[in-house]
N, C-alpha and C positions, 0 to 999 in steps of 0.2 A: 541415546536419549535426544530426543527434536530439542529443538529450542533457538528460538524467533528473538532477534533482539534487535527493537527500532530503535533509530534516532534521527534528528533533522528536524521534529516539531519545534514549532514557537508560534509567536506574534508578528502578524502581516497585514498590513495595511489592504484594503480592497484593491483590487487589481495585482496584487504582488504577484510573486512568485515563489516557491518553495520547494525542496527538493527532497524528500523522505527517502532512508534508506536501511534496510534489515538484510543481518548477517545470516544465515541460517545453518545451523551447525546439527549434527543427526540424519542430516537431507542428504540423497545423491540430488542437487540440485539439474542435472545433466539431463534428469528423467522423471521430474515430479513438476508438476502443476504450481507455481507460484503467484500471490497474487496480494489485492490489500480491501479490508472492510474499513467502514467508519461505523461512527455511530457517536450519535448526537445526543442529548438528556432528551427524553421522553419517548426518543425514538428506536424504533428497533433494528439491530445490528443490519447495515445492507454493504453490497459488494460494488467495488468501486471500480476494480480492472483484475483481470487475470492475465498469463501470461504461460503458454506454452515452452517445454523445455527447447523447440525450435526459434521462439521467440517471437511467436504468433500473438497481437495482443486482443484482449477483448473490452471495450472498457460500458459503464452503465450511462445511458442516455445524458444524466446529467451534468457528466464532464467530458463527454465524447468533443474532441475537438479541443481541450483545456488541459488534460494529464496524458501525462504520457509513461508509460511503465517500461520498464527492460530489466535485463537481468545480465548478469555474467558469473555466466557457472562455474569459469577457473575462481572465482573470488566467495562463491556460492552467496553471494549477494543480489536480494532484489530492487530496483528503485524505483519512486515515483515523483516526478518533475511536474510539480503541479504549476501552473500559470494561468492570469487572470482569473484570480481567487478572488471568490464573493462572500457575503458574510453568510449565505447558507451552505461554504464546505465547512464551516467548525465544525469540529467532532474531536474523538479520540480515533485517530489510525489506526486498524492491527494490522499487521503485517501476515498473513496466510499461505499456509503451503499444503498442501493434500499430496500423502502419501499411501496409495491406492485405496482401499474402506476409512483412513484415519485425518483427519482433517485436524489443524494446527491453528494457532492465533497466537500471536506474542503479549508483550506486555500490554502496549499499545501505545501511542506517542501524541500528545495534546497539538492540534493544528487550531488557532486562531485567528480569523480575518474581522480584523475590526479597525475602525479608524480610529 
């Protein structure tokens, strides 16, 4: 049985930093795609970085240069190190793993940049 469980969200001042991270249990993390979406009120669910099981990352134009993601697969844990946060990263984080046709999303975890 998969199952995604984040934690690390809060409230962060603009410019902070934060550090998100989900456990993933059901995964051979060693050999599956890990990665993390947001998604903001009215907006639709978009993909923020992925992460090869080599540990190749890929991340979406708008935080290219600001997040940074890794993984460690003895821990089957993914992270994502966010810095210089603005007030358009609020969202809800999910945490995502795609395991070959089946794609995964956790609970999700409240990220706030506000002064």
């Amino acid at each position: 049985q998969v199952q995604l469980v984040e934690s690390g969200g809060g409230l962060v001042q603009p410019g902070g930093s934060l550090r998100l991270s989900c456990v993933a249990s059901g995964i051979r993390s060693r050999s599956n795609i890990l990665g993390w979406y947001r998604q903001a009120p009215g907006k639709q669910r978009e993909l923020v970085a992925t992460i090869t099981p080599g540990g190749s990352p890929n991340y979406a134009d708008s935080v290219k240069g600001r997040f940074t993601i890794s993984r460690d697969n003895t821990k089957n844990t993914v992270y994502l190190q966010m810095t210089s946060l603005k007030p358009e990263d609020t969202a809800t984080y999910y945490c995502y793993a795609k395991l070959t046709i089946w794609n995964y999303w956790g609970q999700g975890t409240q990220v706030t940049i506000s002064s």
